[in-house]
N, C-alpha and C positions, 0 to 999 in steps of 0.2 A: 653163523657166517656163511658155511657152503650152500644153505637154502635160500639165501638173499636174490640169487640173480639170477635175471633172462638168460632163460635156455641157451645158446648157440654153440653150434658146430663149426669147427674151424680147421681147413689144413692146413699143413706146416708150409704148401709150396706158396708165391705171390704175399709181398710185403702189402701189393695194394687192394689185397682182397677188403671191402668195409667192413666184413665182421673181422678178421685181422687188427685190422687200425680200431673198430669198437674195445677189442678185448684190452688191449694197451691203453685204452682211455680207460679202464675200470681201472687198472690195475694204478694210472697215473694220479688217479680221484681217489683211491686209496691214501697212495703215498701222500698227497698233497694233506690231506686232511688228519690222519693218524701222527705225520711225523714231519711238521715244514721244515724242519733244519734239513734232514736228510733229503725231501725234495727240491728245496733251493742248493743245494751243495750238489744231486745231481742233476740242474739245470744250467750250471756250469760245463757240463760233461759234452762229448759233441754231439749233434743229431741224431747221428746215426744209431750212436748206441743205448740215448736215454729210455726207448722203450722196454728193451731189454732188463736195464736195471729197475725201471718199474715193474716189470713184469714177477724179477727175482721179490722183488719188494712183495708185492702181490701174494705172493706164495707163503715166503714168510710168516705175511702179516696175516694171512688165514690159520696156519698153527698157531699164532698166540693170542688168535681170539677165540681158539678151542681152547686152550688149555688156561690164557687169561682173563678175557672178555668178558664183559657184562651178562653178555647171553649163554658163556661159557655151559654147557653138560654138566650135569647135578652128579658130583660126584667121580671120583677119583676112575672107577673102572669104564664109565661113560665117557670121559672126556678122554682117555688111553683108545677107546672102541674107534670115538671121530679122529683122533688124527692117524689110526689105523686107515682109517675112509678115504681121510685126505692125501696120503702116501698112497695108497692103492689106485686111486683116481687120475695121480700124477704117473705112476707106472702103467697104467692101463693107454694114459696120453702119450708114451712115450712110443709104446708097443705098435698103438695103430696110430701115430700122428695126429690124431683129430683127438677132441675134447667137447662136451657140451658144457662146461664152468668156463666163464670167460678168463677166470685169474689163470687156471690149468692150462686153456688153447694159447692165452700169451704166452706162457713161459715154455710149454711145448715148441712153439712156430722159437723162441729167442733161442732156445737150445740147437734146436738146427741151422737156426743164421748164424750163431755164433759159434759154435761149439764148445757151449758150456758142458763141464765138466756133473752133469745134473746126475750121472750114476753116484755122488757123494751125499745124495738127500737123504737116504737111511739114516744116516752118520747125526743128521742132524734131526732128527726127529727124534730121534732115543733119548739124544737133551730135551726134546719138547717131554717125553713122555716121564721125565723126571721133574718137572713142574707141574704134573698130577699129582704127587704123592701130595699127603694129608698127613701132618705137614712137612714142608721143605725145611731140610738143613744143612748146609753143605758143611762140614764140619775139620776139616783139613787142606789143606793150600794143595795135597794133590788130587783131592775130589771135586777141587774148584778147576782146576786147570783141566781134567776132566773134561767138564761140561762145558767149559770157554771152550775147548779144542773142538768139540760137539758141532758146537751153535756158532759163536762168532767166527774160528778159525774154518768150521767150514763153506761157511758164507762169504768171507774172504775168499778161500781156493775159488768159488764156484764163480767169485766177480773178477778173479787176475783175468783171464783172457778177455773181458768187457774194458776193461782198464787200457792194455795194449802193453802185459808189465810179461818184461821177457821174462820166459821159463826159468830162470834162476832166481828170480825174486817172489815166487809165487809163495812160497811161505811168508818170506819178509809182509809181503799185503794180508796172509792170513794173521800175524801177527800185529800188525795194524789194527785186526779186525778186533783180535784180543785184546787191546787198549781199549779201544771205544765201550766195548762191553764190560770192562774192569770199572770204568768213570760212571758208564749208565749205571751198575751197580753201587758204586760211592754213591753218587747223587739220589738214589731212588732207597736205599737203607727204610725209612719210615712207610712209603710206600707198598715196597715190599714186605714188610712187619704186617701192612693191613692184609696182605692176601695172605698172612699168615706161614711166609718165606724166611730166611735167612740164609743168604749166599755168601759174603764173608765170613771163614772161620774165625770163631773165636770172639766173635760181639756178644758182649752182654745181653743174653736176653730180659733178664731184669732192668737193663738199661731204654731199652726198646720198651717192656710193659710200662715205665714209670715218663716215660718221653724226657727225659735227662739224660745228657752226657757227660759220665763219668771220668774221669782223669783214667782210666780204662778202657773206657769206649773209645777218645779221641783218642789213643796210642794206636789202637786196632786201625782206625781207620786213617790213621796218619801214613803206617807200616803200606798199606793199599795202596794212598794215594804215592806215596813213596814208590812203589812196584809198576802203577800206570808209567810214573814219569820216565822207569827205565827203558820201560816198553816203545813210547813215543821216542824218548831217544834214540834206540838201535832201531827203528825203522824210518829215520828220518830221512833218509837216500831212497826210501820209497817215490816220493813224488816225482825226484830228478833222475828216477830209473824212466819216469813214463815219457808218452810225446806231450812236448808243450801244450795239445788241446786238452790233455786228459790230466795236467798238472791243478789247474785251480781247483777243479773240486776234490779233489785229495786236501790240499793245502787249508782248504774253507774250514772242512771239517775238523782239521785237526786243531787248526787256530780255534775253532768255535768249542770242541773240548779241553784244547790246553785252556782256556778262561774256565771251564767249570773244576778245574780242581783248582786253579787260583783263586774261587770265590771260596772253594771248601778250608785251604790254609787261610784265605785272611778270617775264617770264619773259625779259627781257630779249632778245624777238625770236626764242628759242632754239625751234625746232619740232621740232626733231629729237632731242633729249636732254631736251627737258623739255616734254612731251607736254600738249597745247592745250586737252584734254577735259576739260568739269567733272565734278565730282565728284554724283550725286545732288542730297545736298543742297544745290547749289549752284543744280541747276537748279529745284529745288523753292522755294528762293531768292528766284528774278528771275521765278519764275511766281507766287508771292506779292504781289512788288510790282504787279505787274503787276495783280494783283486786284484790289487797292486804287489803282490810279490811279496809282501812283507810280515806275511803271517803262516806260515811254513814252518809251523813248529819239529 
Protein backbone atom coordinates (compact mmCIF):
# COMPACT_ATOMS: atom_id res chain seq x y z
CA UNK A 1 0.00 0.00 0.00
CA UNK A 2 2.76 2.76 1.05
CA UNK A 3 4.84 1.82 -2.04
CA UNK A 4 1.85 2.36 -4.66
CA UNK A 5 2.26 6.16 -5.09
CA UNK A 6 3.83 9.14 -7.09
CA UNK A 7 6.35 10.72 -4.97
CA UNK A 8 4.91 14.35 -3.89
CA UNK A 9 5.86 16.91 -1.49
CA UNK A 10 3.21 19.00 -0.08
CA UNK A 11 2.82 22.01 2.45
CA UNK A 12 0.34 22.36 4.76
CA UNK A 13 -0.14 26.33 3.88
CA UNK A 14 -2.64 27.16 0.19
CA UNK A 15 -5.81 24.72 -0.21
CA UNK A 16 -5.01 25.69 -3.94
CA UNK A 17 -1.65 24.42 -4.24
CA UNK A 18 -2.32 21.20 -7.18
CA UNK A 19 -0.40 18.90 -5.55
CA UNK A 20 -2.59 19.72 -2.37
CA UNK A 21 -5.86 19.11 -4.39
CA UNK A 22 -3.81 15.91 -6.13
CA UNK A 23 -3.17 14.45 -2.71
CA UNK A 24 -7.20 14.64 -1.63
CA UNK A 25 -7.99 13.19 -5.11
CA UNK A 26 -5.85 9.91 -4.02
CA UNK A 27 -7.15 9.81 -0.89
CA UNK A 28 -11.04 10.41 -2.59
CA UNK A 29 -10.25 7.46 -5.32
CA UNK A 30 -9.45 5.43 -2.27
CA UNK A 31 -12.67 6.06 -0.44
CA UNK A 32 -14.76 5.87 -3.54
CA UNK A 33 -13.53 2.41 -4.58
CA UNK A 34 -12.69 0.47 -1.02
CA UNK A 35 -15.93 1.67 0.64
CA UNK A 36 -19.02 3.52 -1.73
CA UNK A 37 -21.35 3.59 1.24
CA UNK A 38 -19.00 5.48 3.31
CA UNK A 39 -18.14 7.71 0.30
CA UNK A 40 -21.69 8.43 -0.86
CA UNK A 41 -22.70 9.18 2.96
CA UNK A 42 -19.60 11.57 2.79
CA UNK A 43 -20.81 13.20 -0.36
CA UNK A 44 -23.63 14.30 1.49
CA UNK A 45 -21.12 16.32 3.84
CA UNK A 46 -20.45 19.97 2.80
CA UNK A 47 -17.59 20.96 0.38
CA UNK A 48 -15.59 22.29 2.37
CA UNK A 49 -14.96 19.48 4.49
CA UNK A 50 -15.34 16.33 2.33
CA UNK A 51 -11.55 16.41 1.48
CA UNK A 52 -10.70 16.15 4.94
CA UNK A 53 -12.71 13.19 5.72
CA UNK A 54 -11.30 11.57 2.59
CA UNK A 55 -8.02 12.33 3.60
CA UNK A 56 -8.93 10.59 7.31
CA UNK A 57 -10.20 7.86 5.14
CA UNK A 58 -7.08 7.63 3.36
CA UNK A 59 -4.90 7.09 6.31
CA UNK A 60 -7.08 4.59 7.81
CA UNK A 61 -7.57 2.73 4.87
CA UNK A 62 -3.51 2.41 4.57
CA UNK A 63 -3.38 0.57 8.12
CA UNK A 64 -5.85 -1.93 7.05
CA UNK A 65 -4.28 -2.78 3.91
CA UNK A 66 -1.13 -3.36 6.12
CA UNK A 67 -2.51 -5.39 8.48
CA UNK A 68 -5.43 -6.71 6.07
CA UNK A 69 -4.87 -6.46 2.51
CA UNK A 70 -4.20 -8.74 -0.26
CA UNK A 71 -0.70 -7.44 -0.43
CA UNK A 72 -0.68 -7.31 3.23
CA UNK A 73 3.51 -8.23 4.86
CA UNK A 74 4.19 -11.92 5.33
CA UNK A 75 3.77 -12.29 8.60
CA UNK A 76 2.82 -11.13 11.98
CA UNK A 77 6.21 -9.26 13.05
CA UNK A 78 6.36 -7.55 9.29
CA UNK A 79 3.09 -6.27 9.13
CA UNK A 80 3.54 -4.67 13.25
CA UNK A 81 7.24 -3.26 11.35
CA UNK A 82 4.80 -1.43 8.28
CA UNK A 83 2.42 0.08 10.35
CA UNK A 84 5.44 1.19 12.66
CA UNK A 85 6.46 2.89 9.12
CA UNK A 86 3.04 4.31 8.56
CA UNK A 87 2.77 6.00 12.15
CA UNK A 88 6.29 7.27 11.84
CA UNK A 89 5.60 8.84 8.41
CA UNK A 90 2.46 10.50 9.60
CA UNK A 91 4.51 11.85 12.77
CA UNK A 92 7.45 12.78 10.67
CA UNK A 93 4.37 14.80 8.41
CA UNK A 94 3.26 16.34 11.41
CA UNK A 95 6.81 17.60 12.69
CA UNK A 96 7.79 19.33 9.34
CA UNK A 97 4.43 19.78 7.62
CA UNK A 98 5.29 18.45 4.31
CA UNK A 99 4.96 14.75 3.38
CA UNK A 100 6.16 12.79 0.15
CA UNK A 101 2.96 10.00 0.31
CA UNK A 102 0.14 11.73 -0.96
CA UNK A 103 -2.42 9.90 1.66
CA UNK A 104 0.24 11.46 4.58
CA UNK A 105 0.42 15.33 2.78
CA UNK A 106 -3.64 15.18 2.79
CA UNK A 107 -4.25 14.43 6.14
CA UNK A 108 -1.21 16.55 7.12
CA UNK A 109 -2.51 19.93 5.16
CA UNK A 110 -6.61 18.45 6.73
CA UNK A 111 -5.04 18.43 10.34
CA UNK A 112 -3.96 22.07 10.13
CA UNK A 113 -7.17 23.30 8.33
CA UNK A 114 -9.16 21.87 10.56
CA UNK A 115 -7.65 21.02 13.59
CA UNK A 116 -7.95 17.64 13.94
CA UNK A 117 -7.32 16.07 16.94
CA UNK A 118 -4.49 13.66 14.96
CA UNK A 119 -2.14 13.48 18.21
CA UNK A 120 -4.88 10.41 19.06
CA UNK A 121 -3.39 8.17 15.86
CA UNK A 122 -1.24 6.16 18.42
CA UNK A 123 -4.34 5.15 20.05
CA UNK A 124 -5.45 3.69 17.08
CA UNK A 125 -2.81 1.96 15.70
CA UNK A 126 -2.26 -0.35 18.70
CA UNK A 127 -5.78 -1.65 17.58
CA UNK A 128 -4.26 -2.01 14.02
CA UNK A 129 -1.22 -3.86 15.55
CA UNK A 130 -3.66 -6.29 17.20
CA UNK A 131 -4.95 -7.53 14.03
CA UNK A 132 -1.44 -8.86 13.39
CA UNK A 133 -1.59 -11.38 15.86
CA UNK A 134 -1.78 -15.04 14.46
CA UNK A 135 -4.55 -15.57 15.21
CA UNK A 136 -7.11 -12.94 16.33
CA UNK A 137 -9.47 -13.66 19.27
CA UNK A 138 -11.06 -11.11 21.16
CA UNK A 139 -12.44 -13.29 23.88
CA UNK A 140 -14.48 -11.04 26.44
CA UNK A 141 -16.93 -8.09 25.91
CA UNK A 142 -14.06 -5.91 27.71
CA UNK A 143 -11.21 -6.86 25.28
CA UNK A 144 -13.79 -5.93 22.54
CA UNK A 145 -14.64 -2.61 23.92
CA UNK A 146 -10.93 -2.30 24.09
CA UNK A 147 -10.17 -2.37 20.59
CA UNK A 148 -13.68 -0.61 19.45
CA UNK A 149 -12.30 2.33 21.81
CA UNK A 150 -8.95 1.89 19.79
CA UNK A 151 -10.10 2.01 16.29
CA UNK A 152 -13.69 3.19 15.86
CA UNK A 153 -14.08 5.50 18.94
CA UNK A 154 -10.94 7.02 18.00
CA UNK A 155 -11.85 7.82 14.57
CA UNK A 156 -14.90 9.17 15.64
CA UNK A 157 -12.90 11.70 18.33
CA UNK A 158 -10.59 12.53 15.31
CA UNK A 159 -13.94 13.32 12.64
CA UNK A 160 -16.13 15.41 15.77
CA UNK A 161 -14.53 18.80 14.89
CA UNK A 162 -15.04 17.87 10.72
CA UNK A 163 -18.66 17.22 11.71
CA UNK A 164 -19.03 20.81 13.32
CA UNK A 165 -20.42 18.57 16.68
CA UNK A 166 -20.11 20.77 19.75
CA UNK A 167 -17.49 19.72 22.36
CA UNK A 168 -19.94 17.94 24.46
CA UNK A 169 -20.88 15.51 22.13
CA UNK A 170 -17.55 14.47 20.98
CA UNK A 171 -17.84 11.14 22.55
CA UNK A 172 -21.46 10.74 21.79
CA UNK A 173 -19.94 10.78 17.61
CA UNK A 174 -17.09 8.42 19.11
CA UNK A 175 -19.83 6.25 20.17
CA UNK A 176 -21.54 6.36 17.07
CA UNK A 177 -18.48 5.35 15.67
CA UNK A 178 -18.61 2.17 17.92
CA UNK A 179 -22.08 1.10 16.46
CA UNK A 180 -20.94 1.20 12.90
CA UNK A 181 -17.81 -1.06 13.87
CA UNK A 182 -20.02 -3.30 16.32
CA UNK A 183 -22.66 -3.95 12.74
CA UNK A 184 -19.34 -4.12 10.44
CA UNK A 185 -18.40 -6.77 12.74
CA UNK A 186 -21.98 -8.79 12.96
CA UNK A 187 -22.05 -8.60 9.28
CA UNK A 188 -18.36 -9.63 8.33
CA UNK A 189 -18.32 -12.84 11.23
CA UNK A 190 -17.44 -15.34 8.16
CA UNK A 191 -15.27 -13.08 6.59
CA UNK A 192 -13.34 -12.42 9.31
CA UNK A 193 -13.19 -16.49 10.16
CA UNK A 194 -11.26 -16.37 6.50
CA UNK A 195 -8.54 -14.14 7.79
CA UNK A 196 -8.53 -16.25 10.56
CA UNK A 197 -10.25 -13.58 13.23
CA UNK A 198 -12.77 -13.73 15.84
CA UNK A 199 -13.94 -10.52 17.24
CA UNK A 200 -17.20 -11.29 19.11
CA UNK A 201 -16.71 -13.01 22.28
CA UNK A 202 -17.95 -16.16 22.84
CA UNK A 203 -18.79 -17.59 19.00
CA UNK A 204 -18.62 -20.85 18.38
CA UNK A 205 -15.53 -21.61 16.78
CA UNK A 206 -16.82 -25.01 15.74
CA UNK A 207 -19.75 -23.15 14.51
CA UNK A 208 -17.52 -20.96 12.25
CA UNK A 209 -15.11 -24.28 11.02
CA UNK A 210 -18.43 -26.15 10.18
CA UNK A 211 -20.19 -22.78 8.38
CA UNK A 212 -23.54 -23.72 10.46
CA UNK A 213 -25.47 -21.63 12.90
CA UNK A 214 -26.06 -23.05 15.92
CA UNK A 215 -28.93 -22.18 18.30
CA UNK A 216 -25.67 -20.95 20.11
CA UNK A 217 -24.07 -19.04 17.51
CA UNK A 218 -27.43 -17.07 16.75
CA UNK A 219 -27.76 -16.16 20.64
CA UNK A 220 -24.15 -14.85 20.41
CA UNK A 221 -24.92 -12.78 17.73
CA UNK A 222 -28.39 -11.80 18.53
CA UNK A 223 -26.87 -10.50 22.30
CA UNK A 224 -24.36 -8.15 19.64
CA UNK A 225 -26.87 -7.14 17.51
CA UNK A 226 -29.04 -6.43 20.60
CA UNK A 227 -25.89 -4.05 22.04
CA UNK A 228 -25.48 -2.30 18.29
CA UNK A 229 -29.02 -1.24 18.67
CA UNK A 230 -28.51 0.28 22.24
CA UNK A 231 -25.61 2.05 20.86
CA UNK A 232 -27.54 3.75 17.86
CA UNK A 233 -30.21 4.56 20.23
CA UNK A 234 -28.22 6.65 22.85
CA UNK A 235 -26.51 8.51 20.14
CA UNK A 236 -29.39 9.29 18.23
CA UNK A 237 -29.38 13.20 19.11
CA UNK A 238 -26.05 13.00 17.32
CA UNK A 239 -27.27 14.06 14.05
CA UNK A 240 -29.59 17.02 15.67
CA UNK A 241 -26.55 18.06 17.64
CA UNK A 242 -24.86 18.94 14.06
CA UNK A 243 -25.56 21.92 11.50
CA UNK A 244 -28.28 21.10 9.11
CA UNK A 245 -25.31 20.68 6.18
CA UNK A 246 -23.61 18.16 8.17
CA UNK A 247 -27.11 16.23 9.32
CA UNK A 248 -27.67 13.91 6.11
CA UNK A 249 -24.68 12.08 5.97
CA UNK A 250 -24.76 11.18 9.66
CA UNK A 251 -28.55 10.16 9.10
CA UNK A 252 -27.50 8.07 5.49
CA UNK A 253 -25.25 6.21 7.41
CA UNK A 254 -27.09 5.27 10.09
CA UNK A 255 -30.27 4.39 8.13
CA UNK A 256 -27.83 2.42 5.74
CA UNK A 257 -26.57 0.36 9.02
CA UNK A 258 -29.84 0.27 10.84
CA UNK A 259 -31.08 -1.98 7.57
CA UNK A 260 -28.02 -4.37 7.96
CA UNK A 261 -28.97 -5.56 11.30
CA UNK A 262 -32.60 -5.70 10.23
CA UNK A 263 -31.49 -8.02 7.46
CA UNK A 264 -29.35 -10.11 10.12
CA UNK A 265 -32.82 -10.49 12.51
CA UNK A 266 -35.09 -11.24 9.61
CA UNK A 267 -32.33 -13.69 8.95
CA UNK A 268 -32.87 -15.08 12.00
CA UNK A 269 -29.36 -14.26 13.45
CA UNK A 270 -27.85 -16.56 10.74
CA UNK A 271 -24.43 -14.79 9.38
CA UNK A 272 -22.94 -17.48 8.13
CA UNK A 273 -25.45 -19.10 5.68
CA UNK A 274 -27.48 -16.34 4.98
CA UNK A 275 -25.02 -13.40 4.20
CA UNK A 276 -25.74 -9.87 6.08
CA UNK A 277 -24.84 -7.53 2.82
CA UNK A 278 -27.50 -5.36 1.32
CA UNK A 279 -28.36 -5.77 -1.80
CA UNK A 280 -27.66 -2.22 -4.01
CA UNK A 281 -30.90 -1.28 -4.08
CA UNK A 282 -31.37 -1.55 -0.67
CA UNK A 283 -28.71 0.64 0.18
CA UNK A 284 -29.81 3.28 -2.42
CA UNK A 285 -32.94 2.64 -0.23
CA UNK A 286 -31.99 3.89 3.28
CA UNK A 287 -29.75 6.65 1.47
CA UNK A 288 -33.10 7.97 0.08
CA UNK A 289 -34.64 8.03 3.31
CA UNK A 290 -32.17 9.61 4.67
CA UNK A 291 -32.49 12.54 2.04
CA UNK A 292 -35.59 13.15 2.97
CA UNK A 293 -35.33 13.33 6.68
CA UNK A 294 -36.82 10.14 7.39
CA UNK A 295 -34.06 7.70 8.01
CA UNK A 296 -32.40 9.07 11.02
CA UNK A 297 -32.27 6.07 12.93
Amino acid sequence: MCGTYPVVSVNVTGMGDRRVVESYRTCRRLQRRHDPTYYWATRCLPREVRPAVHAVYGFVRGADEIADGPARPAGAPARRAALDAWQAELEAGLATGRSEHPVIAALVHAGARHGLPLHLVPRYMDSMRLDCAEPVRIRSREALDHYMDGSAATVGRIMAPLLGAPDGTHEDVARLGVAFQLTNFIRDVPLDWELDRVYLPGIPEADLRDGAATDGFRERVAREVARARTLFADTAGVAASLSPSMRTGVRMARSIYGRVLDRVERNGFDVLCRPARLEPWETAGAAGRALIGTGGR
